[in-house]
mmCIF file of the protein (N, C-alpha, C, O) and its ligand, coordinates in Angstrom:
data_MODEL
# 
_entry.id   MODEL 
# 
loop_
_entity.id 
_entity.type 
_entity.pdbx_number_of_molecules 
1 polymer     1 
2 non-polymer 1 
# 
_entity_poly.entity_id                      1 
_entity_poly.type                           'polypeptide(L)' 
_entity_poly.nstd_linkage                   no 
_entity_poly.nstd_monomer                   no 
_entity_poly.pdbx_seq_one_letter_code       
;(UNK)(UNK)(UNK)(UNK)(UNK)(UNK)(UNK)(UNK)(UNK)(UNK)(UNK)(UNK)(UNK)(UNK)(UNK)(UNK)
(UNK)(UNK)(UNK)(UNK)(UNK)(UNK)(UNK)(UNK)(UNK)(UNK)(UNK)(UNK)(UNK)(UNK)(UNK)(UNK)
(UNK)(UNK)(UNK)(UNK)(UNK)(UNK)(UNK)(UNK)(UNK)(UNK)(UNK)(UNK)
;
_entity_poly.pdbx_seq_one_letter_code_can   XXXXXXXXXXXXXXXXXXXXXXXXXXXXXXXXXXXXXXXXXXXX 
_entity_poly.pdbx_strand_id                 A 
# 
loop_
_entity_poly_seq.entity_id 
_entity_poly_seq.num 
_entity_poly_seq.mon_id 
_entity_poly_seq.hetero 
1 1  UNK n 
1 2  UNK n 
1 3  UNK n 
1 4  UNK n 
1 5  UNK n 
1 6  UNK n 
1 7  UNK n 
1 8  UNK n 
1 9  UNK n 
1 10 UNK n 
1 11 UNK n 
1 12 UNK n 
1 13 UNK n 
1 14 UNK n 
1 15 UNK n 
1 16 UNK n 
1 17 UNK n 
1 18 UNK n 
1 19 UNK n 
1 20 UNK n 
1 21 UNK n 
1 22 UNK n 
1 23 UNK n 
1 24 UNK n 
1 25 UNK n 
1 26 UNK n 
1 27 UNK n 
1 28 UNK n 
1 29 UNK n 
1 30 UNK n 
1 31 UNK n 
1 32 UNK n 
1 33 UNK n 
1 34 UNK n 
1 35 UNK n 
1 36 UNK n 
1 37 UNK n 
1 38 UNK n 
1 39 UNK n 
1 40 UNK n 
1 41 UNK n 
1 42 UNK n 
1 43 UNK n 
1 44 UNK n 
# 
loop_
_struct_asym.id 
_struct_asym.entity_id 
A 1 
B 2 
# 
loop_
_chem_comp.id 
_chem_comp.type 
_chem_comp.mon_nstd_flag 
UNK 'L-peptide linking' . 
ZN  non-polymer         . 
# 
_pdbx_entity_nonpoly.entity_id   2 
_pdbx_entity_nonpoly.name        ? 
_pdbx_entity_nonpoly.comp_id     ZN 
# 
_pdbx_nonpoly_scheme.asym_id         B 
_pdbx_nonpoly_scheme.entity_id       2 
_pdbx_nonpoly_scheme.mon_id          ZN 
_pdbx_nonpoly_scheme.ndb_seq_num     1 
_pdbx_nonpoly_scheme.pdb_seq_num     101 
_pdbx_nonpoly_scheme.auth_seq_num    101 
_pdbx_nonpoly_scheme.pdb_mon_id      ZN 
_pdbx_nonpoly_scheme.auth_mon_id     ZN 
_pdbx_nonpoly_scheme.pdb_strand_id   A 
_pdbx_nonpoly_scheme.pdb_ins_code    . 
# 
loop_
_atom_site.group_PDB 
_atom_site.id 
_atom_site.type_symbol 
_atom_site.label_atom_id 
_atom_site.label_alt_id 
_atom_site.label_comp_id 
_atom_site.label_asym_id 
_atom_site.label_entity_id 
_atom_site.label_seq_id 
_atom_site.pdbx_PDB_ins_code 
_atom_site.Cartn_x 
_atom_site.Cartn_y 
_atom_site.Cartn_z 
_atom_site.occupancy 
_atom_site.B_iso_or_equiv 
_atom_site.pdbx_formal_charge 
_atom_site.auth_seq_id 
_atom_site.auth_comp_id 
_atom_site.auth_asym_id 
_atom_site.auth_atom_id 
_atom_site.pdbx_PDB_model_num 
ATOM   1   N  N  . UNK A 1 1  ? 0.845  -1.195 0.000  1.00 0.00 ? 1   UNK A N  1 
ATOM   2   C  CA . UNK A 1 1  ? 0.000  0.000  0.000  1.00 0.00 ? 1   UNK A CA 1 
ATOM   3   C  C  . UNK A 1 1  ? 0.880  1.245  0.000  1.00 0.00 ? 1   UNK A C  1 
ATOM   4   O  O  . UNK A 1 1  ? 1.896  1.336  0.690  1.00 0.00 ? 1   UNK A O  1 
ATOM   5   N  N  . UNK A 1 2  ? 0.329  2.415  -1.000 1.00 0.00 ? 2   UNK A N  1 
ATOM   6   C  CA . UNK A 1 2  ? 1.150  3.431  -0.923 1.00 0.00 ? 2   UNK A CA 1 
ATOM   7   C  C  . UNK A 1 2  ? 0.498  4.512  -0.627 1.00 0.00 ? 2   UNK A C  1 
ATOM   8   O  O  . UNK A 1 2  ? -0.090 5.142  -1.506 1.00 0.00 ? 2   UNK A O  1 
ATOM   9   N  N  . UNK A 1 3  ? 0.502  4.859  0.542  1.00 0.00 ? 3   UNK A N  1 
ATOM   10  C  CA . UNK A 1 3  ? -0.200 6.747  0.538  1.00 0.00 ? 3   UNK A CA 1 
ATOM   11  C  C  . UNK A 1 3  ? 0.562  7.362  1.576  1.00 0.00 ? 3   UNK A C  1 
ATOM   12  O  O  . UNK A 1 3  ? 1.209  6.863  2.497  1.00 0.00 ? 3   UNK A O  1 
ATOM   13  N  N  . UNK A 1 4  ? 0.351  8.574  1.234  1.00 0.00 ? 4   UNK A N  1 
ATOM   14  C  CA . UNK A 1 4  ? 1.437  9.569  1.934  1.00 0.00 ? 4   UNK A CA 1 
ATOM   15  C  C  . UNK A 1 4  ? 0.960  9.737  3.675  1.00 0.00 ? 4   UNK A C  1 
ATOM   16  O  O  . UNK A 1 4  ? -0.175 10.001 4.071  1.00 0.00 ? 4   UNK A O  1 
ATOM   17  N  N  . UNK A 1 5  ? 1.986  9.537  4.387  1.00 0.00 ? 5   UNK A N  1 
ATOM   18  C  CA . UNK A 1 5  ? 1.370  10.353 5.953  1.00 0.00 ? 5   UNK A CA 1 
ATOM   19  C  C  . UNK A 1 5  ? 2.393  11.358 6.518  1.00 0.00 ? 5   UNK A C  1 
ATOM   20  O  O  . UNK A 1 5  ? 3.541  11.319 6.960  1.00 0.00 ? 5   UNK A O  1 
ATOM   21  N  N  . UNK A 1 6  ? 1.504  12.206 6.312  1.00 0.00 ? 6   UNK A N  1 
ATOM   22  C  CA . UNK A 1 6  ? 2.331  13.385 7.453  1.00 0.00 ? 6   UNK A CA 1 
ATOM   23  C  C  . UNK A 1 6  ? 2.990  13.213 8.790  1.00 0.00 ? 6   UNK A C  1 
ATOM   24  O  O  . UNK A 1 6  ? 3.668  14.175 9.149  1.00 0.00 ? 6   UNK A O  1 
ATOM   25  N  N  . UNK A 1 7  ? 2.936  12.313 9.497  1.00 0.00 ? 7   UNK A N  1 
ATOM   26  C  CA . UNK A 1 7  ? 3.618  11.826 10.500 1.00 0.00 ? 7   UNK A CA 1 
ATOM   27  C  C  . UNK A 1 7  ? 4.933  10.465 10.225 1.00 0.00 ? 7   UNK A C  1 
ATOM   28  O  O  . UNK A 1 7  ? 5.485  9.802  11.103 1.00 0.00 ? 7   UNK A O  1 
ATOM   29  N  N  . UNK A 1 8  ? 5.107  10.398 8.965  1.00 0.00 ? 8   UNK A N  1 
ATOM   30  C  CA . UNK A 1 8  ? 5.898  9.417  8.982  1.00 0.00 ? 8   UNK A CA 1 
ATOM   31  C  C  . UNK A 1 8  ? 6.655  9.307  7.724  1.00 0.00 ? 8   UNK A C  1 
ATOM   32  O  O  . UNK A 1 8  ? 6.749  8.315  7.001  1.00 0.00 ? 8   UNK A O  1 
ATOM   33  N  N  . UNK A 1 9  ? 7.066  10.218 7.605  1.00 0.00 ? 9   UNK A N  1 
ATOM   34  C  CA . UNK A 1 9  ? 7.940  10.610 5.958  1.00 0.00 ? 9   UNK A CA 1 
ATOM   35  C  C  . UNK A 1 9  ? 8.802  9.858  5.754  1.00 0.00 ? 9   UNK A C  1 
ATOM   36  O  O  . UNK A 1 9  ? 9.629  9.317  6.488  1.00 0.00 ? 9   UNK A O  1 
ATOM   37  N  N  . UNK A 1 10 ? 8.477  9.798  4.059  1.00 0.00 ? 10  UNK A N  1 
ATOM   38  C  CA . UNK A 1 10 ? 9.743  8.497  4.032  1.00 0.00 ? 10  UNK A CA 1 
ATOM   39  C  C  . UNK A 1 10 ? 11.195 9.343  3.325  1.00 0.00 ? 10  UNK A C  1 
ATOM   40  O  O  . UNK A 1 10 ? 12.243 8.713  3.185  1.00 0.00 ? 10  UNK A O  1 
ATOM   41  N  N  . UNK A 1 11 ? 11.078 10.922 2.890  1.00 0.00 ? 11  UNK A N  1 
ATOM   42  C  CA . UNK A 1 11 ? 12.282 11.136 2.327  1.00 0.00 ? 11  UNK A CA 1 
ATOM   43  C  C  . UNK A 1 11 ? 13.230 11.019 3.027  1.00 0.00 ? 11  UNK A C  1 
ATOM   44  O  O  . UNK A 1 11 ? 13.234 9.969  3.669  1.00 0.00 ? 11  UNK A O  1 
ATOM   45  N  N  . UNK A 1 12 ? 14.546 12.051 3.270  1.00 0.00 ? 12  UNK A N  1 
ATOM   46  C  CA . UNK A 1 12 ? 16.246 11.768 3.953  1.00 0.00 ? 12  UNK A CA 1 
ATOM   47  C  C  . UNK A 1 12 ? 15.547 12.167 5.126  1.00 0.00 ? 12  UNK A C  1 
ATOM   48  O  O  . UNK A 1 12 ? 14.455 12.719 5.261  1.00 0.00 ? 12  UNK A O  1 
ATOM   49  N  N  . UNK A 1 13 ? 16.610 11.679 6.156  1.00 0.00 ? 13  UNK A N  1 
ATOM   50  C  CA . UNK A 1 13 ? 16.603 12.351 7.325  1.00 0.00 ? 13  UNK A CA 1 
ATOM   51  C  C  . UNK A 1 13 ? 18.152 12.450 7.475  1.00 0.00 ? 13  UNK A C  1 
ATOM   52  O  O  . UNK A 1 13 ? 18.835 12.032 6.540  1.00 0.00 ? 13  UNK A O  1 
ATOM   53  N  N  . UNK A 1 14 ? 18.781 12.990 8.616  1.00 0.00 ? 14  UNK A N  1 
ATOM   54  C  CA . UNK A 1 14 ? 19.823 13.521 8.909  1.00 0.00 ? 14  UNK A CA 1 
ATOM   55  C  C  . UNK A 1 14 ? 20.309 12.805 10.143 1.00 0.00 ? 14  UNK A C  1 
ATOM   56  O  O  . UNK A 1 14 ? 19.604 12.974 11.138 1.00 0.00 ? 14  UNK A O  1 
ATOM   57  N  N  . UNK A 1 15 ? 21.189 12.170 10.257 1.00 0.00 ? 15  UNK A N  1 
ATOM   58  C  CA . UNK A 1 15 ? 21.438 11.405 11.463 1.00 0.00 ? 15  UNK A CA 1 
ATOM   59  C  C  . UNK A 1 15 ? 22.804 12.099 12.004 1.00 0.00 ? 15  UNK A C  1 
ATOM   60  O  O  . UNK A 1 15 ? 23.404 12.583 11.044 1.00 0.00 ? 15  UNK A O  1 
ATOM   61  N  N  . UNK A 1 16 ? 23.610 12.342 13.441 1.00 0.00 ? 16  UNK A N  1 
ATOM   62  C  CA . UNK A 1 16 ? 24.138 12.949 14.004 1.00 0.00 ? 16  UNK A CA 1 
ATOM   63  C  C  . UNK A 1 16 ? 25.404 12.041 13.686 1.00 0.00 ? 16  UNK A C  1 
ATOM   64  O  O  . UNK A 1 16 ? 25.223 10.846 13.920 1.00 0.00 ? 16  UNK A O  1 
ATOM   65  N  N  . UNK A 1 17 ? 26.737 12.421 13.162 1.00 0.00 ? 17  UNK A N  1 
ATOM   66  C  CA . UNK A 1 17 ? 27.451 11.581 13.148 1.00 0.00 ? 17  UNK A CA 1 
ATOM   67  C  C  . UNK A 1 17 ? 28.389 11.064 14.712 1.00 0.00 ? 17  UNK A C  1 
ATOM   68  O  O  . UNK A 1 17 ? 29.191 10.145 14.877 1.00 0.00 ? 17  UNK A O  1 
ATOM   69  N  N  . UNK A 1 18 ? 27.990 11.851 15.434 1.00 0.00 ? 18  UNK A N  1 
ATOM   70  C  CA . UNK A 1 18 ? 28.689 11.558 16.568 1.00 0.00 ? 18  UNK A CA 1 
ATOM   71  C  C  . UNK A 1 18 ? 28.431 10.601 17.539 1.00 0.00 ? 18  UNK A C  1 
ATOM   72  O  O  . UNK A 1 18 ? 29.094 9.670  17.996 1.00 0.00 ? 18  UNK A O  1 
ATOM   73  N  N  . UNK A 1 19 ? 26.830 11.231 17.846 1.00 0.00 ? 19  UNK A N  1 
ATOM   74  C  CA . UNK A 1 19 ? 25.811 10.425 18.948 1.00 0.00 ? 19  UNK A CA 1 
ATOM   75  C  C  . UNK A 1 19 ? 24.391 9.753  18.047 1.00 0.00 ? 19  UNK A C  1 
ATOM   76  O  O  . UNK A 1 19 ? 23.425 9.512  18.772 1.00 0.00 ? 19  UNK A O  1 
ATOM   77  N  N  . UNK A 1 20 ? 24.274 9.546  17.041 1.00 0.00 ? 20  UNK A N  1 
ATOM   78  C  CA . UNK A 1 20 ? 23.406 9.253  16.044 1.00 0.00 ? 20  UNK A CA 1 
ATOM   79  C  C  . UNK A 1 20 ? 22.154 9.928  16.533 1.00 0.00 ? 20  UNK A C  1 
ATOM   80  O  O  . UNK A 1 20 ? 21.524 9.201  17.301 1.00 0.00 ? 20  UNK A O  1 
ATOM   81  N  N  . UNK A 1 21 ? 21.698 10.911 16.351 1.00 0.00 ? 21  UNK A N  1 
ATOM   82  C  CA . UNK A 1 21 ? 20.514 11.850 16.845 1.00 0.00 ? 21  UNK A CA 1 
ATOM   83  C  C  . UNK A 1 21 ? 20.042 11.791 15.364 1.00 0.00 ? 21  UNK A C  1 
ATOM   84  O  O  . UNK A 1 21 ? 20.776 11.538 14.409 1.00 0.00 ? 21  UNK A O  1 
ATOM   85  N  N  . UNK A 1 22 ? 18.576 12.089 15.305 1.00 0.00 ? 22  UNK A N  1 
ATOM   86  C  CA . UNK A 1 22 ? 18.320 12.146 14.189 1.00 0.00 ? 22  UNK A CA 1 
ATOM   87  C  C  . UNK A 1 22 ? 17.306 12.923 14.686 1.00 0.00 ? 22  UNK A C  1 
ATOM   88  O  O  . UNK A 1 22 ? 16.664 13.093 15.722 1.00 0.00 ? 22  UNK A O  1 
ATOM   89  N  N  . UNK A 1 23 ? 17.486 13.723 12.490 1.00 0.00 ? 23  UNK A N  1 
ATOM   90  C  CA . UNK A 1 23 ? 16.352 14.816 12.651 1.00 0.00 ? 23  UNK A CA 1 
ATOM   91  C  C  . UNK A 1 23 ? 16.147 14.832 11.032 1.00 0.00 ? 23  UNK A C  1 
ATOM   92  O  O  . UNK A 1 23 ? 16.683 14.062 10.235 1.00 0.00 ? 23  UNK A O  1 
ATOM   93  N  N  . UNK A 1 24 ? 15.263 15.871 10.744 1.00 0.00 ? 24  UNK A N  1 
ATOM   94  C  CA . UNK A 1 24 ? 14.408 15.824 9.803  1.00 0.00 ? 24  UNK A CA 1 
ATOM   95  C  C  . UNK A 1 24 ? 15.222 17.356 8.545  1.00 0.00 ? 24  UNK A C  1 
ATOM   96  O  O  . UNK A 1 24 ? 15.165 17.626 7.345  1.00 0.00 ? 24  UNK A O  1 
ATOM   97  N  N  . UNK A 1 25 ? 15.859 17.920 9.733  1.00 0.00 ? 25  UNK A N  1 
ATOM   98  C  CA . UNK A 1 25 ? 16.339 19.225 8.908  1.00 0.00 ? 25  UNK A CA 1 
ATOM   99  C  C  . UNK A 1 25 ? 18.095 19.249 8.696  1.00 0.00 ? 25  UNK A C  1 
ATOM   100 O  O  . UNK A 1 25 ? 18.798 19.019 9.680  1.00 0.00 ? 25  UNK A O  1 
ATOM   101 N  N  . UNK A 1 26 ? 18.490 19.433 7.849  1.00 0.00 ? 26  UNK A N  1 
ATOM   102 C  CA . UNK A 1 26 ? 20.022 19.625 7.326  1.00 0.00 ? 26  UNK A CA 1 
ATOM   103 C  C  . UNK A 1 26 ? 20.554 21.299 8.350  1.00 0.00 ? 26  UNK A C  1 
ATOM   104 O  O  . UNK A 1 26 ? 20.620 22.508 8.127  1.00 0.00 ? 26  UNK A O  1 
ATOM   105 N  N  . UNK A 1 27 ? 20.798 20.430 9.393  1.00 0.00 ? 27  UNK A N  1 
ATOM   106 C  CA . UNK A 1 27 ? 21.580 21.268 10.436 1.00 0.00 ? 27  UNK A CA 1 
ATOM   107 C  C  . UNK A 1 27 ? 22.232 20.303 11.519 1.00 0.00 ? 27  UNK A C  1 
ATOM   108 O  O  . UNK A 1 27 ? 22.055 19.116 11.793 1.00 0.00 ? 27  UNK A O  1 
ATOM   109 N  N  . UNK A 1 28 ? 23.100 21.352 12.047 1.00 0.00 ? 28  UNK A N  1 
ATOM   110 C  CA . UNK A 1 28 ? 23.916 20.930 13.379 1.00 0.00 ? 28  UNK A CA 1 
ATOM   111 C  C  . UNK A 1 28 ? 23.245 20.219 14.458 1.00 0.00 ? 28  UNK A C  1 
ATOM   112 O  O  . UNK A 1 28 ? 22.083 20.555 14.687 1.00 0.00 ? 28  UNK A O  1 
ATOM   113 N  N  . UNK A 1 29 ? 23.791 19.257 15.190 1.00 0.00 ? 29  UNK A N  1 
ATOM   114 C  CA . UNK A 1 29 ? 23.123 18.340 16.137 1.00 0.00 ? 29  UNK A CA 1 
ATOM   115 C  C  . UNK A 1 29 ? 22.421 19.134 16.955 1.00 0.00 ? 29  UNK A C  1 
ATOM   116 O  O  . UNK A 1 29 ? 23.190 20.066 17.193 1.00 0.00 ? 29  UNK A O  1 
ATOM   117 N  N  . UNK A 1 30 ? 20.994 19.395 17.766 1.00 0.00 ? 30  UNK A N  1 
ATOM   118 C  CA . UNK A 1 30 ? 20.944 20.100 18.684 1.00 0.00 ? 30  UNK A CA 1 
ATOM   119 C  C  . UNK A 1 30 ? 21.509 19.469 19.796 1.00 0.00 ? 30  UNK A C  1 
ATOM   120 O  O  . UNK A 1 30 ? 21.764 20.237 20.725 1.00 0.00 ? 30  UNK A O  1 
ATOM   121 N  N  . UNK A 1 31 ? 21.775 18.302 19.966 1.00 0.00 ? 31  UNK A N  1 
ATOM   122 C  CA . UNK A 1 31 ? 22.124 17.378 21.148 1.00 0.00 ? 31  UNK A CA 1 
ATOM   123 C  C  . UNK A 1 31 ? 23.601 17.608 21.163 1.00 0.00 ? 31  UNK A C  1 
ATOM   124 O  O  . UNK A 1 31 ? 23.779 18.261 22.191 1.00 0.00 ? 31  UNK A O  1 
ATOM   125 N  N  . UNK A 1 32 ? 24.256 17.505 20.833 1.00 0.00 ? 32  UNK A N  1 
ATOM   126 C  CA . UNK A 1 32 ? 25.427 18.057 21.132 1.00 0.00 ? 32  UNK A CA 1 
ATOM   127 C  C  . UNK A 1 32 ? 26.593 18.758 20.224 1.00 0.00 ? 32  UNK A C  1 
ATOM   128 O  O  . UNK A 1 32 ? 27.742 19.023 20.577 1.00 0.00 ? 32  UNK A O  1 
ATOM   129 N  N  . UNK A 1 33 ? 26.030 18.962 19.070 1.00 0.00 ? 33  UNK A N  1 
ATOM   130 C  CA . UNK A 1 33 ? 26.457 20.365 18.399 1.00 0.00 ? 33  UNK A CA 1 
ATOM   131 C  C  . UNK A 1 33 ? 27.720 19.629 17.123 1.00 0.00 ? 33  UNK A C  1 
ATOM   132 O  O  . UNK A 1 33 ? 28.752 20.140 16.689 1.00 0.00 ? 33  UNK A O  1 
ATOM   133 N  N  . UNK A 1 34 ? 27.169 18.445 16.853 1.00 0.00 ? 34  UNK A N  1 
ATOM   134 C  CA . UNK A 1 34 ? 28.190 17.659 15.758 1.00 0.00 ? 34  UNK A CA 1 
ATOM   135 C  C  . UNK A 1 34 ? 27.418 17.638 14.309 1.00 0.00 ? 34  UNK A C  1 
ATOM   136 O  O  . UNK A 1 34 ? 26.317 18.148 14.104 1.00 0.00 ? 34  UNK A O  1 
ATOM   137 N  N  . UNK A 1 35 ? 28.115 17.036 13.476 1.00 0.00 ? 35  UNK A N  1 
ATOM   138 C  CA . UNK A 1 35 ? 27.901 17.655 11.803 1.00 0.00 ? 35  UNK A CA 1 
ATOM   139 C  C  . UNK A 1 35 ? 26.413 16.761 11.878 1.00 0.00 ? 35  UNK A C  1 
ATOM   140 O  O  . UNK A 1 35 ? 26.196 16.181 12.942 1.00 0.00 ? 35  UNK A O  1 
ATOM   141 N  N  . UNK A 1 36 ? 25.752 16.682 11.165 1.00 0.00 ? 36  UNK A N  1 
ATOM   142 C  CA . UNK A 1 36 ? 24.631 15.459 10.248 1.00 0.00 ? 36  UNK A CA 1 
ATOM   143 C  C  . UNK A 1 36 ? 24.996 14.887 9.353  1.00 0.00 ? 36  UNK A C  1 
ATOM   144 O  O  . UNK A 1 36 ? 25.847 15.505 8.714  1.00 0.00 ? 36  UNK A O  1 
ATOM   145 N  N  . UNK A 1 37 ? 24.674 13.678 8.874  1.00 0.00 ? 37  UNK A N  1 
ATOM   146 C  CA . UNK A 1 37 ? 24.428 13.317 7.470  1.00 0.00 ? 37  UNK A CA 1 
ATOM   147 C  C  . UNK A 1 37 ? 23.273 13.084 7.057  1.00 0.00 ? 37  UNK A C  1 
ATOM   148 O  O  . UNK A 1 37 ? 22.394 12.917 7.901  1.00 0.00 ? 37  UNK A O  1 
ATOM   149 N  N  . UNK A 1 38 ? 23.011 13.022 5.922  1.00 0.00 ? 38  UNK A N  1 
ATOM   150 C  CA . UNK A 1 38 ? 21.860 12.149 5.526  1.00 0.00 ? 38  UNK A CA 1 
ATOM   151 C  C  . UNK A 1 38 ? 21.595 10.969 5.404  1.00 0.00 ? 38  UNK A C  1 
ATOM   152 O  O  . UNK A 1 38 ? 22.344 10.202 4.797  1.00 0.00 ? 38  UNK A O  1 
ATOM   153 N  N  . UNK A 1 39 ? 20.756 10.690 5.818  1.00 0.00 ? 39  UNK A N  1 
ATOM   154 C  CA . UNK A 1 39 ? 20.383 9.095  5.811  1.00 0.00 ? 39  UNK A CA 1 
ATOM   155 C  C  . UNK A 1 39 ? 19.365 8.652  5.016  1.00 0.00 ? 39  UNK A C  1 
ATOM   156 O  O  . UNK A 1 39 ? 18.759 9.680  4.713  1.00 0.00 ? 39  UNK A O  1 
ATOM   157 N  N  . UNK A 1 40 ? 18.660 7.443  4.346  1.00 0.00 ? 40  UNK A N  1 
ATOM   158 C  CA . UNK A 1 40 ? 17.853 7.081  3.821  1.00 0.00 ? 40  UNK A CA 1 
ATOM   159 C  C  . UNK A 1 40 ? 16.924 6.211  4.703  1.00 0.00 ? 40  UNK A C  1 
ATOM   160 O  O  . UNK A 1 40 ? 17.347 5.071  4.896  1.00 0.00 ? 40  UNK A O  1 
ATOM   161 N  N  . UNK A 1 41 ? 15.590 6.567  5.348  1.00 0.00 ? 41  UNK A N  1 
ATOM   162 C  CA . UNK A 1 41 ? 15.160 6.171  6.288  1.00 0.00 ? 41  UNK A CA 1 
ATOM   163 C  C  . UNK A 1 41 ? 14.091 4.971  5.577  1.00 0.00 ? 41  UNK A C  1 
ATOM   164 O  O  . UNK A 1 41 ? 13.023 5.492  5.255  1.00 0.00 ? 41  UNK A O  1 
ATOM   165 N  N  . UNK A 1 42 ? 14.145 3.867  5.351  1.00 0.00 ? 42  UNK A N  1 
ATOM   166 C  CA . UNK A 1 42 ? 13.446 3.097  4.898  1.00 0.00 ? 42  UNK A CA 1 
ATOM   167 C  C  . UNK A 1 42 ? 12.660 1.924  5.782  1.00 0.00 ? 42  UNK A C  1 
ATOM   168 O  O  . UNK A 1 42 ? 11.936 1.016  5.373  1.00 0.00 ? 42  UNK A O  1 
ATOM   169 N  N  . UNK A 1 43 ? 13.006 2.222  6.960  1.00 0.00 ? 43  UNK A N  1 
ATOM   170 C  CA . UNK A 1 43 ? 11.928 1.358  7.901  1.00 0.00 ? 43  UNK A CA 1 
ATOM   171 C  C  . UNK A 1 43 ? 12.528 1.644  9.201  1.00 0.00 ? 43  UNK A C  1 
ATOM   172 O  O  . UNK A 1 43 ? 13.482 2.394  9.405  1.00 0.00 ? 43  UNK A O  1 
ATOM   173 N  N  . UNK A 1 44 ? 11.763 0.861  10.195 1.00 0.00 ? 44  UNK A N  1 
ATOM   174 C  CA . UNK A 1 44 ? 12.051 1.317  11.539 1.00 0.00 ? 44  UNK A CA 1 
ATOM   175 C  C  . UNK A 1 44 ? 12.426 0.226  12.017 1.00 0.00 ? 44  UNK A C  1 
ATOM   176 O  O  . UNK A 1 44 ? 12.780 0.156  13.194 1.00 0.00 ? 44  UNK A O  1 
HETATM 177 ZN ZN . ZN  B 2 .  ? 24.890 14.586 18.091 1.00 0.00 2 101 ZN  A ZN 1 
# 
């Protein structure tokens, strides 16, 4: 089944390279202030 949900996006997310924090926006860790990457979030 394919339909879109606003609570559960499947594009990049950004994972913390330090402490693996993840977030949704291409910025600095708020958790402890290390780079991101992007990640390809394809299941949980
Ligand atoms: Zn971090």
């Amino acid at each position: 089944m394919i339909y879109s949900d606003p609570y559960t996006p499947t594009r990049s997310y950004y994972e913390c390279c330090d402490c693996g924090y993840r977030e949704a926006t291409d910025s600095l860790c708020p958790d402890c202030g290390g780079a991101t990457k992007s990640i390809a979030v394809g299941r949980e």
